[in-house]
KOLMI-698371 format. One record per residue (C-alpha): x, y, z. Coordinates in steps of 0.5 Angstrom, whole numbers, padded with zeros to 4 digits, always signed. Layout:
% KOLMI-698371
XYZ
...
//
This chain:
% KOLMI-698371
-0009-0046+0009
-0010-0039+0009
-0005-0034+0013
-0011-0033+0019
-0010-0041+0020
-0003-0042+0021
-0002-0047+0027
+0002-0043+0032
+0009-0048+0031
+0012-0049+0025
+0016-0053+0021
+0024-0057+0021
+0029-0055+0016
+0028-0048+0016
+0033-0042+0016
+0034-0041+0023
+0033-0032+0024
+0036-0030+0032
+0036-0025+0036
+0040-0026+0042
+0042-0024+0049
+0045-0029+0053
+0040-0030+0060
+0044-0030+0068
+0045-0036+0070
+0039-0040+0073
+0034-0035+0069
+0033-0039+0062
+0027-0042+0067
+0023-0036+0068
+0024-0033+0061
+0017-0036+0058
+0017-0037+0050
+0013-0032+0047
+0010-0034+0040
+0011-0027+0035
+0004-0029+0033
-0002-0025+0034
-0009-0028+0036
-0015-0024+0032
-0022-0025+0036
-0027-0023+0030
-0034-0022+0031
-0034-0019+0023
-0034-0012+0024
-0029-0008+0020
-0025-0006+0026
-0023-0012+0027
-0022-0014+0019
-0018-0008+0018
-0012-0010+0024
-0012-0016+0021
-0011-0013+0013
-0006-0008+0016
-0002-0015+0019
-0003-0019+0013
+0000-0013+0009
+0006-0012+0013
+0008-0019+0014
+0006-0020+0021
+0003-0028+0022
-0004-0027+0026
-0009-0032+0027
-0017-0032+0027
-0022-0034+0032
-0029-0032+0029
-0035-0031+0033
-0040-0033+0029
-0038-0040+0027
-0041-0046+0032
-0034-0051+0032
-0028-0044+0034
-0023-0046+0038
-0026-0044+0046
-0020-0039+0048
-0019-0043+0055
-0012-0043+0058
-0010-0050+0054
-0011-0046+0048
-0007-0039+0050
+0000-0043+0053
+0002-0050+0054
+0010-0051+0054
+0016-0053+0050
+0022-0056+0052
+0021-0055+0058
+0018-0047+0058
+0013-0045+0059
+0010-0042+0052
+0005-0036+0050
+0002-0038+0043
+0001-0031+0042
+0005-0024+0043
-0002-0019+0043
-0009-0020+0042
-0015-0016+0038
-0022-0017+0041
-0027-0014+0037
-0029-0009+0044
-0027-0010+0051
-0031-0017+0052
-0034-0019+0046
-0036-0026+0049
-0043-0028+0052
-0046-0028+0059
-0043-0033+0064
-0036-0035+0059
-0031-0037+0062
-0026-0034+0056
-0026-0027+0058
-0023-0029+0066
-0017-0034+0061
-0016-0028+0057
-0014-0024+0062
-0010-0029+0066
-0007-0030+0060
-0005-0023+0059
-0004-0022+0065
+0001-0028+0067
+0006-0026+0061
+0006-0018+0059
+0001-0019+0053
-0002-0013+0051
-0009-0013+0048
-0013-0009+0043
-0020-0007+0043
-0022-0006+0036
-0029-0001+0037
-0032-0001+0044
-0036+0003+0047
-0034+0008+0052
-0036+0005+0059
-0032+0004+0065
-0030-0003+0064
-0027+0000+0059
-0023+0006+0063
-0027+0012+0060
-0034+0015+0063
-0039+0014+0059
-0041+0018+0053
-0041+0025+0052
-0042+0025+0045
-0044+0019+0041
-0044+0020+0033
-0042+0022+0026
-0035+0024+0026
-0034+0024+0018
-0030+0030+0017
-0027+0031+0024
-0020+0033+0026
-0018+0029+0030
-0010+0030+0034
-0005+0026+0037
-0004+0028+0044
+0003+0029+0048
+0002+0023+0050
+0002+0019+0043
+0007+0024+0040
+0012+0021+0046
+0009+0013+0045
+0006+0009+0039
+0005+0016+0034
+0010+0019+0034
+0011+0019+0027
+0005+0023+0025
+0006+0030+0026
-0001+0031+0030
-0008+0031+0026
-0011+0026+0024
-0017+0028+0019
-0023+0024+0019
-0026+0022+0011
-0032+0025+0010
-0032+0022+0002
-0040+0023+0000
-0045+0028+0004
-0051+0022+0003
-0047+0016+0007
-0045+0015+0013
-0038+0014+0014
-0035+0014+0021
-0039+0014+0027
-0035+0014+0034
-0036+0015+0042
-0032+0022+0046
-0032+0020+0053
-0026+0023+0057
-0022+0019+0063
-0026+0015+0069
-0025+0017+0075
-0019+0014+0078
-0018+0010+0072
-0010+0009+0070
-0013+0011+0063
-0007+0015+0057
-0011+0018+0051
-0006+0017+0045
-0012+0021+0040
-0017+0025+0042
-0021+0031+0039
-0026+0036+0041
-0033+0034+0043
-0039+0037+0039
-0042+0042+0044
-0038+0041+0050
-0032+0044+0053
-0027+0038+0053
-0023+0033+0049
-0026+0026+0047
-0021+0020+0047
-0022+0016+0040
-0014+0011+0043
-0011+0011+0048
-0009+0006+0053
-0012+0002+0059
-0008+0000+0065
-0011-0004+0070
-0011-0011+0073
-0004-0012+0072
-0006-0012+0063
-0005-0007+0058
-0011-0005+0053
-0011+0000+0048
-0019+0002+0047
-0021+0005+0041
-0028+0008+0041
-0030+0010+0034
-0031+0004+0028
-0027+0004+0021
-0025+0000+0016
-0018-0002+0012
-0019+0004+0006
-0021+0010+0011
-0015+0015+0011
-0016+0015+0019
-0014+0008+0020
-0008+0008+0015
-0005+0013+0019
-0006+0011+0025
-0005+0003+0024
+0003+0002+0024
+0002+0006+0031
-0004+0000+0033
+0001-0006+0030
+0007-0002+0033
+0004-0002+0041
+0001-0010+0041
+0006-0012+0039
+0012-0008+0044
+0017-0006+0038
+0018-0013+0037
+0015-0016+0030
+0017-0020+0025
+0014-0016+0018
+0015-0008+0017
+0012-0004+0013
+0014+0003+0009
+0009+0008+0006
+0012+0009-0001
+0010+0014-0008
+0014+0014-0014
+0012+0016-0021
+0013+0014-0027
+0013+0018-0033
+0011+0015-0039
+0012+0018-0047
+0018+0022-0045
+0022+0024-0053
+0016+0023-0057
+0009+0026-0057
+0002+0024-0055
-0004+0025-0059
-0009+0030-0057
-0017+0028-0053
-0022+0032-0060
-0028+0035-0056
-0032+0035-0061
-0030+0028-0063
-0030+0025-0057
-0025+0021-0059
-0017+0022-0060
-0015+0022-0068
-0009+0019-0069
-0010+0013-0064
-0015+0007-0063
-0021+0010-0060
-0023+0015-0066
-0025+0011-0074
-0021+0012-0078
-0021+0018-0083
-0024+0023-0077
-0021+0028-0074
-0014+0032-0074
-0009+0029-0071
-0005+0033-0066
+0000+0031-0062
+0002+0035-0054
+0010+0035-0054
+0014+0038-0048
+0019+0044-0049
+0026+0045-0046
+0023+0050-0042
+0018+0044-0040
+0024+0040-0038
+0027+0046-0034
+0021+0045-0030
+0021+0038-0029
+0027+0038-0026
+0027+0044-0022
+0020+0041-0019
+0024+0034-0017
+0029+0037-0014
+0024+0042-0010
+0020+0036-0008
+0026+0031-0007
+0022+0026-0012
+0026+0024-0018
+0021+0022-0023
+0022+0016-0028
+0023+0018-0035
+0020+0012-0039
+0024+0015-0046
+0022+0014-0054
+0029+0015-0056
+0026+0015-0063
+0022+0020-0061
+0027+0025-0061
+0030+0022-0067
+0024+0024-0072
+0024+0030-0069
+0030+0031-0071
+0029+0029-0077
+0022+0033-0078
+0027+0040-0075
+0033+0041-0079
+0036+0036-0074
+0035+0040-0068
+0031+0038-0062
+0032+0042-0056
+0029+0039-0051
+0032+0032-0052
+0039+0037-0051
+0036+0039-0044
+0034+0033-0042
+0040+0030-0043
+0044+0035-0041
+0039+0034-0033
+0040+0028-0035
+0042+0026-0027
+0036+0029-0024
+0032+0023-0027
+0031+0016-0026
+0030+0013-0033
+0027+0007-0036
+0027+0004-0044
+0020+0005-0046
+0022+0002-0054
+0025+0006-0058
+0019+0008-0063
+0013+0006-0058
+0009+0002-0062
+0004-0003-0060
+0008-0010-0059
+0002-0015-0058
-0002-0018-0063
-0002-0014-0070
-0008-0009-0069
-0013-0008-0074
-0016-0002-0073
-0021-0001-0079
-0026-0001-0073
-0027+0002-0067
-0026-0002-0062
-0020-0005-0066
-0019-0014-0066
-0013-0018-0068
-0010-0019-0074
-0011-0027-0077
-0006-0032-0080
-0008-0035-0086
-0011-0041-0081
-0015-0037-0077
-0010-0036-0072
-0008-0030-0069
-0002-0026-0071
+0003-0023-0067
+0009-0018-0068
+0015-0023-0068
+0021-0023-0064
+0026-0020-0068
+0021-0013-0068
+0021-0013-0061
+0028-0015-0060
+0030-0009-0064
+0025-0004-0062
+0028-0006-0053
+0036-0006-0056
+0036+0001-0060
+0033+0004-0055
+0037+0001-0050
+0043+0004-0054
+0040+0011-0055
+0040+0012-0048
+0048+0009-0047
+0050+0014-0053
+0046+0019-0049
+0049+0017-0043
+0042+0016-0039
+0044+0013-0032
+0039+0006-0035
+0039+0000-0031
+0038-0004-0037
+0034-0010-0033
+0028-0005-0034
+0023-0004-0038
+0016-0001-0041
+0013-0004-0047
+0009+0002-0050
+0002+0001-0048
+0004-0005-0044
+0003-0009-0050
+0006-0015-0051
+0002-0018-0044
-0005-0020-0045
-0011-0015-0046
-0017-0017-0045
-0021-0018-0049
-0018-0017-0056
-0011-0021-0053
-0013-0026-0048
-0005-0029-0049
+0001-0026-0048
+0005-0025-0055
+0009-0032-0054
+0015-0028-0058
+0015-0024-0052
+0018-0029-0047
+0025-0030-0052
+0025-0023-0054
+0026-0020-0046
+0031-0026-0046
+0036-0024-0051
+0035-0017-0048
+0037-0018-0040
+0030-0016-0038
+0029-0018-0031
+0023-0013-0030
+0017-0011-0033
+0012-0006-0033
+0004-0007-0032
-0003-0004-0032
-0004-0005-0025
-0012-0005-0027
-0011-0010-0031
-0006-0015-0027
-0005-0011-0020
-0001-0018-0018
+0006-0018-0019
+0008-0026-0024
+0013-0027-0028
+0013-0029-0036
+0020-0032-0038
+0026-0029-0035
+0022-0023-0033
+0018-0021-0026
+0012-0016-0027
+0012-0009-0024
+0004-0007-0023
+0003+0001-0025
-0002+0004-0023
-0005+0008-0028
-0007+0016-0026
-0013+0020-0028
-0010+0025-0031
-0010+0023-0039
-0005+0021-0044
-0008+0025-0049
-0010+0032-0045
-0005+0038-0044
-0009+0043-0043
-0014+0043-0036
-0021+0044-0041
-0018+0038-0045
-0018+0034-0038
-0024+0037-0036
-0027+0035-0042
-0026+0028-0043
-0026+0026-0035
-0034+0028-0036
-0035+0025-0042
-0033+0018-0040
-0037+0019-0032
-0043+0023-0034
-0050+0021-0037
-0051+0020-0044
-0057+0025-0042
-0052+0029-0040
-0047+0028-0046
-0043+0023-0044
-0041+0017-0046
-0047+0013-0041
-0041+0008-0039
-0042+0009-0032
-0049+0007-0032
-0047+0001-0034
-0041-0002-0029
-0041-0003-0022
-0035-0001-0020
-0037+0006-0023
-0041+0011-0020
-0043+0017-0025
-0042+0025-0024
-0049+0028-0021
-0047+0034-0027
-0041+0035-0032
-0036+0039-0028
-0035+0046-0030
-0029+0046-0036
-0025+0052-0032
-0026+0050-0025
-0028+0042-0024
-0020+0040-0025
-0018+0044-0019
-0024+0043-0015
-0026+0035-0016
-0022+0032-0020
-0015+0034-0017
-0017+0032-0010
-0020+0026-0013
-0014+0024-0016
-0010+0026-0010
-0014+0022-0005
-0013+0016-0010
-0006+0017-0010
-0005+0019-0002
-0009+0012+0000
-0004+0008-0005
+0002+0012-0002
-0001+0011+0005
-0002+0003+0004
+0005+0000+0005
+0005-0001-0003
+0010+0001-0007
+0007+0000-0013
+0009+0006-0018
+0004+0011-0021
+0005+0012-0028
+0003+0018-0032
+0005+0022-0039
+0010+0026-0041
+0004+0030-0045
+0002+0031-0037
+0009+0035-0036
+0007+0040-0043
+0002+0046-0044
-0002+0046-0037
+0003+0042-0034
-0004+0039-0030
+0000+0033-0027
+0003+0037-0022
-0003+0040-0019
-0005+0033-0017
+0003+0030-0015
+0004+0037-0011
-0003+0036-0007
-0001+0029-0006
+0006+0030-0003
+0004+0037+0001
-0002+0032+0004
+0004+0027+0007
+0009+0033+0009
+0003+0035+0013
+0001+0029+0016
+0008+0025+0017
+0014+0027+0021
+0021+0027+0017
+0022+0020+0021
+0017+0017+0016
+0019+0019+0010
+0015+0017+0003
+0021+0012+0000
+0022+0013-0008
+0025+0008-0010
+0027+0006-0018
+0023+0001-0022
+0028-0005-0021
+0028-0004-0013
+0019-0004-0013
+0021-0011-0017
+0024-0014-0012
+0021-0012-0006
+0015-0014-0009
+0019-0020-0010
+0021-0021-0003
+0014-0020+0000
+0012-0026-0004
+0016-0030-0003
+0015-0029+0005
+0008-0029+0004
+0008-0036+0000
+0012-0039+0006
+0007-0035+0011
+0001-0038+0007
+0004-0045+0007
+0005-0046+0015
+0012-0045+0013
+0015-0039+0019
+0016-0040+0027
+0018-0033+0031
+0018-0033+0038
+0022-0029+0043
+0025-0031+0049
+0028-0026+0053
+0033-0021+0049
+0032-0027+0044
+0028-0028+0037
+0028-0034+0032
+0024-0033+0026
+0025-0040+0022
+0023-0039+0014
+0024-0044+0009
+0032-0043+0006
+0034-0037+0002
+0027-0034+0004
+0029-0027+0007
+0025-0025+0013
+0022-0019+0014
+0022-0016+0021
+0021-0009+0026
+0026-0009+0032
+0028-0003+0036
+0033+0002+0034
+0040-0002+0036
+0039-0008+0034
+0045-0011+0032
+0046-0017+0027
+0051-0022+0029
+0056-0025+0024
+0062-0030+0024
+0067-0025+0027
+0063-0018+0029
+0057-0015+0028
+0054-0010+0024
+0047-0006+0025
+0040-0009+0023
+0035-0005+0018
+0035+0001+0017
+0031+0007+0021
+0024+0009+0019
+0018+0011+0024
+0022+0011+0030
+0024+0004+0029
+0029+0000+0025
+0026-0005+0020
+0028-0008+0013
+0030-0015+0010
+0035-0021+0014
+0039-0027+0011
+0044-0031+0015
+0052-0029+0014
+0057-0032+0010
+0058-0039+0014
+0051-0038+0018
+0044-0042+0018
+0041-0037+0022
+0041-0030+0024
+0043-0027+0030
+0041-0020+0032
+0041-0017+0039
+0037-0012+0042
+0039-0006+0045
+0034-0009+0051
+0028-0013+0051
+0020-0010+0053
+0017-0013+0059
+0015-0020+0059
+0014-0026+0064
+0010-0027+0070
+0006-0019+0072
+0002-0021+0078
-0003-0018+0080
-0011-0019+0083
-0016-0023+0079
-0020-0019+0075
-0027-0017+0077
-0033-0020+0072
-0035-0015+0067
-0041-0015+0063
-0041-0016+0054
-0040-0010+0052
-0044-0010+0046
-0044-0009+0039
-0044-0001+0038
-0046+0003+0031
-0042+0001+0025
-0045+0006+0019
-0045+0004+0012
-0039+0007+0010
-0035+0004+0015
-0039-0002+0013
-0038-0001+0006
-0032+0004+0004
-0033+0011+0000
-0028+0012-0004
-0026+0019-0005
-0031+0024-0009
-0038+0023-0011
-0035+0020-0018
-0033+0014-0015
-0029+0012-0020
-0022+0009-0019
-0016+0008-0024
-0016+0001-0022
-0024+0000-0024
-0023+0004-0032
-0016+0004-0035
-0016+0011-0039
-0009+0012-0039
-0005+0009-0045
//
């Protein structure tokens, strides 16, 4: 059963979650149950699918009805409430219509929907609708492209559901071809109770164009969005949680954090040089053997002082992934000098580190590289032949003990196989090497790096559970920016233009019009094509790590271009209420962990929330923590005392909740409870569909940043 599909009441035997404020006498009556679910109307637009992307990722139950299908469930009263155990029961907290009435002529939906939300206080989302009166607005004056408009979150939204965003909210314009936002600028209708949220300048007008803002009439509550986007864009990634955050008043079970760490990788040892004219790397698999000279980027004490300078600037420790036998030959090659290892050590503090293998060698299959591509040694009886256990198992423990001699605050659970080897490779090594499993339980490793383009989801081999990296643009082998330049158009240009021809061959992959210039493409394509990539992860609620090369760090430094860009973007955009969360590789392990487990029982039907009054019960499966947004306040109750729940973030306190000791439930009590139960009001008057409003290609289908089109996700070029 997908998460969509879950029933509105679930499951016995499960951890009891409460928050609890006892009701006056005679009033347990009149407080209805409120399910913490949310009802999704979708008629298979990208608006609608994006809140419900943003739900599923954060956590939050939803359920779907589809339009299109001929056996839906009618959304009639019966559907909406019914009672349990006496009280009266909303199944659903919020609901989300693809406009303000998607439903046809003459149904009877439309009037149970608003009798519904009217009765208990339930807010309603219009995901794309056109600006008409029955929406609040006047009809129209602008209706168009908005790719590349700014956008500005008003007084009003500053002071309501976007106050975490300092104002702008900056429309994608990826490609010139392909239309990407489309939207309807109309101001307040006469009379209407109408607050815009967002809004911008309408092109050849005097005045401000709602794009959010919210509806009040009837007794009901409508946030009214009046411009087409889908999960990916930039401008929905920002305005989401305030969207999530407003339906649901505060009150959810889920959360979400916007998170950007970055690993680097090769740290003490050195990283073969890109070969312009070869087009390979000499010294690595990609060239034949015998051509070229190998040259290896190595950084400098004076590259190390810049590191650590830049992190504590930025307030974005880096994680060091170290060779310590980098250092060592090093030593042994230079009289026993190594003075960047003697500043690294000595900055140690201003780094997270993390084992990397002492010598980093490839810990898969033994390669043969005899030719370009290179394949799997074999046995004598044909079968593959691995590195064995006591290699791997040395190559994890020297470098552990290397970095204890150094004093490098280590957690010793972590590690990064050079390469990522010893995990499955397609498609030289679809197995893991069997050796590895027993080799990271003789070392206490609980959380190992990944390539998240090859395996983006987290899972667990022998003792140990996954973190998927995300691998940057900016290549392991370039130090200098023409070297970077120079292999990013080999690998997305024509062959017609010098290229390898790669492009034209995959669909994910989209080549460049022209090679870029060696002097000016960094810093005028492939830093804000790199960056937007990375923003987007950040912006996604993933915590997913970035991981780069300490050759990156050397020479031209060309990493910092593309990390500053990134952060400057966010510092722009978010208020210091919403912070970016760096957090070290074994803390991403285990929010993955979390998250799975939460989902899994979501997935499996296996989770109740509802709220009565002040009190919320969220029932999940023993030992599974749940994972819930509340208002500033909100306090868990113990055996004897209380003690503050989560911790804040965008204005709210969120975070993960297991019961106390001698408890099966967790009691958390809000500072105070949103407005639910019964409004009143008059009947609402019969309004007509709205119709389905334009939906351009880009929305339909997402661009991603930049005429190249190309991903880390899609081409792994990183080692």
């Amino acid at each position: 059963m997908n998460r969509t599909a879950r029933a509105a009441a679930l499951g016995a035997g499960a951890l009891l979650i409460a928050l609890s404020l006892p009701a006056p006498p005679g009033a347990a009556a009149e407080q209805p149950r409120i399910d913490l679910r949310v009802l999704v109307v979708t008629d298979g637009g990208p608006a609608t699918a994006a809140i419900a992307a943003e739900l599923d990722a954060q956590g939050t139950p939803f359920t779907t009805v589809d339009l299109r299908e001929s056996g839906r469930p009618v959304i009639d009263a019966a559907f909406l409430a019914d009672t349990v155990d006496g009280r009266p029961r909303a199944r659903f907290q919020a609901v989300v219509l693809p406009n303000d009435n998607p439903f046809a002529a003459g149904s009877a939906e439309p009037a149970a929907l608003a009798a519904y939300e009217r009765t208990y206080g339930i807010p309603q989302v219009d995901a794309y609708t056109y600006a008409r009166p029955q929406a609040g607005l006047r009809t129209p004056e602008y209706s168009g492209s908005l790719d590349g408009a700014r956008a500005e979150v008003t007084a009003a939204g500053k002071g309501g559901p976007f106050g975490y965003l300092t104002g702008a909210v900056p429309f994608e314009d990826n490609s010139p071809t392909v239309g990407e936002s489309y939207g309807h600028l109309a101001q307040p209708a006469p009379g209407a109770d109408f607050t815009p949220y967002v809004d911008t300048a309408i092109p050849g007008g005097s005045g401000r164009g709602s794009l959010v803002g919210e509806y009040r009439h009837d007794g009901r509550r409508e946030l009214v969005v009046t411009f087409v986007y889908n999960q990916h864009q930039q401008q929905f990634k920002l305005l989401a949680r305030g969207v999530v955050d407003w339906m649901t008043q505060g009150v959810r079970v889920g959360a979400s954090r916007n998170h950007f760490a970055v690993h680097v990788d090769d740290v003490f040892g050195s990283d073969d040089r890109w070969d312009t004219e070869l087009n390979c790397t000499p010294g690595d698999i990609d060239c034949p053997p015998g051509q070229g000279e190998q040259d290896g980027i190595r950084m400098t004490p004076e590259d190390a002082a810049h590191a650590a300078e830049w992190s504590e600037r930025r307030g974005l420790p880096l994680d060091m992934a170290y060779n310590g036998g980098g250092s060592e030959l090093y030593r042994e090659e230079n009289d026993g000098e190594d003075p960047l290892a003697d500043h690294l050590v000595t900055d140690r503090t201003s780094f997270r580190w993390v084992n990397h293998t002492y010598d980093h060698p490839f810990l898969g299959c033994v390669q043969d590289v005899s030719a370009v591509p290179w394949t799997c040694a074999k046995n004598a009886d044909g079968s593959t032949k691995y590195v064995p256990r006591t290699e791997i198992d040395d190559q994890i423990s020297r470098n552990r003990h290397w970095g204890q001699r150094h004093q490098l605050p280590l957690d010793d659970g972590e590690l990064v196989t050079g390469e990522h080897s010893g995990l499955r490779v397609l498609p030289q090594q679809p197995e893991d090497n069997p050796n590895l499993d027993p080799a990271l339980r003789d070392n206490g490793v609980r959380w190992l790096g990944s390539d998240n383009s090859r395996e983006p989801g987290q899972r667990r081999l022998g003792p140990s559970l996954t973190v998927p990296r995300y691998p940057m643009n900016v290549f392991y082998n370039a130090g200098r920016v023409e070297e970077q330049v120079d292999e990013y158009n080999w690998i997305y240009t024509r062959k017609s233009d010098g290229g390898s021809g790669l492009c034209e061959n995959s669909p994910v992959t989209t080549c460049l019009d022209e090679p870029l210039d060696t002097t000016t493409g960094y810093e005028d394509h492939i830093v804000p094509v790199e960056s937007a990539i990375a923003l987007g992860h950040a912006l996604s609620g993933n915590p997913r790590p970035h991981f780069i090369h300490q050759s990156n760090l050397a020479e031209d430094r060309i990493a910092y271009p593309v990390l500053d860009r990134v952060l400057d973007a966010y510092d722009a955009l978010y208020t210091k209420a919403a912070p970016l969360v760096n957090l070290r590789m074994a803390d991403i392990g285990a929010e993955l962990r979390s998250r799975a487990a939460w989902d899994a029982a979501l997935d499996a039907g296996r989770v109740t929330a509802y709220r009565v009054g002040d009190t919320v019960t969220v029932r999940a499966p023993a030992g599974v923590a749940a994972t819930a947004t509340m208002p500033t306040g909100t306090k868990q109750q113990l055996v004897v005392g209380t003690e503050t729940f989560g911790s804040a973030y965008a204005g709210r306190s969120s975070g993960w909740v297991s019961p106390g000791l001698l408890q099966d439930r967790v009691t958390l009590t809000l500072p105070s409870a949103p407005q639910t139960g019964r409004t009143g009001g008059p009947a609402p008057k019969a309004v007509p569909p709205a119709g389905r409003a334009h939906v351009p290609p880009g929305a339909a289908k997402h661009v991603p940043p930049g005429t190249a089109g190309k991903t880390p996700e899609a081409l792994p070029t990183s080692r």
